[in-house]
C-alpha positions in Angstrom: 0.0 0.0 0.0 2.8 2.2 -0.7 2.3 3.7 -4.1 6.3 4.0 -6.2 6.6 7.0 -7.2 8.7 5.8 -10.5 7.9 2.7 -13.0 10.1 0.1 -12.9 11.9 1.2 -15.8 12.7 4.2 -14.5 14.2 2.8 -11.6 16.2 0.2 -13.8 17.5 3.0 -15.8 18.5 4.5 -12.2 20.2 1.5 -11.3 22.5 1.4 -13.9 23.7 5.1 -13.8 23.9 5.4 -10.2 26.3 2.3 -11.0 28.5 4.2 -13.3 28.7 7.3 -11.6 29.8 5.5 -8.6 32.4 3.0 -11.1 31.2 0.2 -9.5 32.7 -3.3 -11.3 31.4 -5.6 -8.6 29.0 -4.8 -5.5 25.8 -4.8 -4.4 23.0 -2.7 -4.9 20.2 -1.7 -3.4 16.9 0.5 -4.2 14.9 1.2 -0.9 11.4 2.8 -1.0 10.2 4.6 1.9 7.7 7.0 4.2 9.1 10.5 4.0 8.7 13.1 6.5 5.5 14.7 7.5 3.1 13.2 10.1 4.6 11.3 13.0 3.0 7.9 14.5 2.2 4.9 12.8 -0.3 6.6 10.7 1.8 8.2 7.8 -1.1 9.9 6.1 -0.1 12.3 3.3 3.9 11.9 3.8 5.5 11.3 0.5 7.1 8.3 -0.9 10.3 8.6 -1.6 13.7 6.5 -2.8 16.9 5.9 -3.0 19.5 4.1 -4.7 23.0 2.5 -2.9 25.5 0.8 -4.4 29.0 -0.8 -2.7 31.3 -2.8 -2.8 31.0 -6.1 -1.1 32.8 -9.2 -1.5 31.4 -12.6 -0.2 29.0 -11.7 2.1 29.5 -14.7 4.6 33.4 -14.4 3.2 35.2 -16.1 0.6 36.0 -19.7 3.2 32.4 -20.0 3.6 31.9 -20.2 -0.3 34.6 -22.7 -0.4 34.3 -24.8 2.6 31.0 -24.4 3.8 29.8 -23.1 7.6 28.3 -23.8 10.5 25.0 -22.9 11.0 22.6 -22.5 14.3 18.8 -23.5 14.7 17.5 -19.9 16.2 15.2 -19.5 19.2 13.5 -16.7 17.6 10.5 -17.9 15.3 10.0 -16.6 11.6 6.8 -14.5 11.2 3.5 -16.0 11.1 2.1 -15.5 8.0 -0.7 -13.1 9.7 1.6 -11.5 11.4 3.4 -9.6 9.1 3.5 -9.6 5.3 5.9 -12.3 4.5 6.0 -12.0 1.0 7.2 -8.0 1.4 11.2 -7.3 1.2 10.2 -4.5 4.4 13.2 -3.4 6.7 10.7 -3.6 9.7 11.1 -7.7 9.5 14.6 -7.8 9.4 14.6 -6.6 12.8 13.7 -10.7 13.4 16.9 -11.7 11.5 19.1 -9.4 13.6 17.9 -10.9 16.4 18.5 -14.9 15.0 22.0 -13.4 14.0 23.2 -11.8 16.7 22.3 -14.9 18.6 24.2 -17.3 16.5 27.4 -15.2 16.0 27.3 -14.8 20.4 27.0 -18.4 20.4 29.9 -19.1 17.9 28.0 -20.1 14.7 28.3 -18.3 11.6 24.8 -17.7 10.8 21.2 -18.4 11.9 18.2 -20.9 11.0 14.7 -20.0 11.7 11.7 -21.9 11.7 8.2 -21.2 10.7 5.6 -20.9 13.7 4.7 -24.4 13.1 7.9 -25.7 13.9 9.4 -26.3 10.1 11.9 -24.7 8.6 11.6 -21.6 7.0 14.9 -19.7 6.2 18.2 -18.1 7.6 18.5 -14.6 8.6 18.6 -13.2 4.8 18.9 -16.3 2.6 16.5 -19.3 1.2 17.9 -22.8 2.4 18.0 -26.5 0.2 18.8 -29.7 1.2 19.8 -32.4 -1.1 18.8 -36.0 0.0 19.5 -39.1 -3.0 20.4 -36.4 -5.4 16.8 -34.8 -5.0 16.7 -31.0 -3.8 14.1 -29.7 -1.6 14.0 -25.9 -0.8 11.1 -25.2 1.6 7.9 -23.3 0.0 6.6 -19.8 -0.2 4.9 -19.6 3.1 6.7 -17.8 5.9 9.9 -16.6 3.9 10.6 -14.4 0.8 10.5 -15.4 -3.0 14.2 -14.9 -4.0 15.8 -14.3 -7.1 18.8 -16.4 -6.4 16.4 -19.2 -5.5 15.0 -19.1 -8.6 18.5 -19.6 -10.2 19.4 -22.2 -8.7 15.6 -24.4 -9.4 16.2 -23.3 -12.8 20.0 -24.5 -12.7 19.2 -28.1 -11.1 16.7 -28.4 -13.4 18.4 -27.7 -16.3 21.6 -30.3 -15.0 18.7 -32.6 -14.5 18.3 -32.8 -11.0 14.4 -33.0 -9.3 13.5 -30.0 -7.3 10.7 -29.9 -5.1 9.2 -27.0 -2.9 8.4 -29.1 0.3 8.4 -28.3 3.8 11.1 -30.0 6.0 11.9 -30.4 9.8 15.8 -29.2 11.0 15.7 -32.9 11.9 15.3 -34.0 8.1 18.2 -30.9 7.4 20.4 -33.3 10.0 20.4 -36.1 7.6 20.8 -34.3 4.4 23.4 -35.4 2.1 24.2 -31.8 1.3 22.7 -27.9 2.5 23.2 -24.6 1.2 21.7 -21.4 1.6 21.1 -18.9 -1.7 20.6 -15.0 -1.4 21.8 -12.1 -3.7 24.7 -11.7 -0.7 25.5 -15.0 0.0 25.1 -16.1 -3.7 25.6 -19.8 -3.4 26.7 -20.7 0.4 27.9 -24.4 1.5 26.5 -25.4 5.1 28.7 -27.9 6.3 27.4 -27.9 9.9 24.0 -27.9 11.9 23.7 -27.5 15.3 26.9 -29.3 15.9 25.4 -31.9 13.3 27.4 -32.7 10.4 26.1 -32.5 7.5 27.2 -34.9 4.7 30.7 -35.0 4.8 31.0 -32.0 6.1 32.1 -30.4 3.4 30.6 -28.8 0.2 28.9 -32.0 -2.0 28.8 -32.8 -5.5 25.7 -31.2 -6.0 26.2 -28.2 -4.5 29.7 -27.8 -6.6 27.9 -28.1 -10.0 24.4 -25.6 -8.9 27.4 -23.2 -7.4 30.0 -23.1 -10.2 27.3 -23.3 -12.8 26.1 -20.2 -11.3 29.0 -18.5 -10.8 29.6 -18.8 -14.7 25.7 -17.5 -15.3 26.3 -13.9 -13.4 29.9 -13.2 -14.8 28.5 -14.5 -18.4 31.2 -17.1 -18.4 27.6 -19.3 -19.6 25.2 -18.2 -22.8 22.8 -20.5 -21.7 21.9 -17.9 -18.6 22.6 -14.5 -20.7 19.4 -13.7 -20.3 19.5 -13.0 -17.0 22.3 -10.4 -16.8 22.1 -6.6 -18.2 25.0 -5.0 -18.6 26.5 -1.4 -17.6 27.7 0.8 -21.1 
């Protein structure tokens, strides 16, 4: 219910000149829409909409061992949002408030990133990324209920697909995540991230598997164009 003051071609256009005035190569952007000032409260009445644009350099967002090797990941005591809670399907700072709090907890707690689960007790996602497992060469990524629709996820379905691997959208316990053959989380930052480790469970071998390698170098390949078969997904900066 926040009406964008700009098409979305209009903001694509933005994109990619706030990207060359700034010279970026590699980074991360971000466009962020947001309540202006005017009235105070909760009630935001006639305030107008505005946005903004950041771009920045960033390398591996979990760090460049974490893509290689894997990490260690904690089952969180806070609880993803219930679906009539908040709007899950909306990218809104407000929820991340929820992920700093999983976050925080696993870092304190020597893990290098958090799990949540759904209200119901299933798993839904980590503090900013979607989660697979990989059981018999089958991938199972949990479905659109409590956590976001991202673009990364899509990827990699696509990817698997296309190396002819079955996906399914399927919820799953942390308990079924134990005995995975293989985990990894996807997310614009974290791109394609091993999980080696689950609670002090190993997963697999503990260590990155062979399914993981082909959905994470095959990707790696789509977004630097190193692969034609993906070309379509990239747009590139003149």
């Amino acid at each position: 219910m926040v009406e964008v003051p700009f098409t979305g071609d209009a903001l694509n256009k933005a994109v990619l000149e706030t990207l060359k005035v700034n010279d970026m190569k590699e980074g991360y952007i971000r466009p962020i829409v947001f309540i202006g000032d005017g009235a105070m409260g909760v009630l935001p009445k006639n305030n107008p909409v505005r946005v903004a644009i950041a771009v920045w350099p960033w390398g591996a967002y979990l760090g460049e061992e974490a893509l290689k090797n894997g990490i260690r990941i904690k089952v969180s005591t806070y609880t993803r949002h219930h679906v009539n809670s908040m709007m899950t399907k909306a990218k809104v700072t407000g929820h991340y408030v929820n992920s700093i709090l999983a976050k925080r907890e696993a870092i304190a707690d020597g893990y290098d990133e958090a799990l949540l689960l759904d209200t119901e007790g299933y798993v839904s996602e980590g503090s900013g990324e979607n989660i697979f497992i990989v059981k018999n060469g089958i991938l199972k990524t949990t479905p659109l209920t409590s956590n976001l629709k991202g673009i990364t996820r899509d990827s990699v379905m696509r990817i698997a697909r296309d190396k002819g691997f079955e996906v399914k959208e399927e919820r799953f316990t942390r308990d079924e995540l134990y005995i995975a053959d293989e985990a990894f989380f996807t997310g614009t930052a974290a791109e394609i991230t091993p999980i080696r480790e689950a609670d002090k469970r190993t997963i697999g071998q503990a260590k990155p598997g062979p399914v993981t390698k082909v959905i994470q170098e095959t990707f790696f390949n789509a977004v630097k164009g190193k692969d034609k078969k993906y070309a379509d997904w990239l747009v590139y900066v003149a």
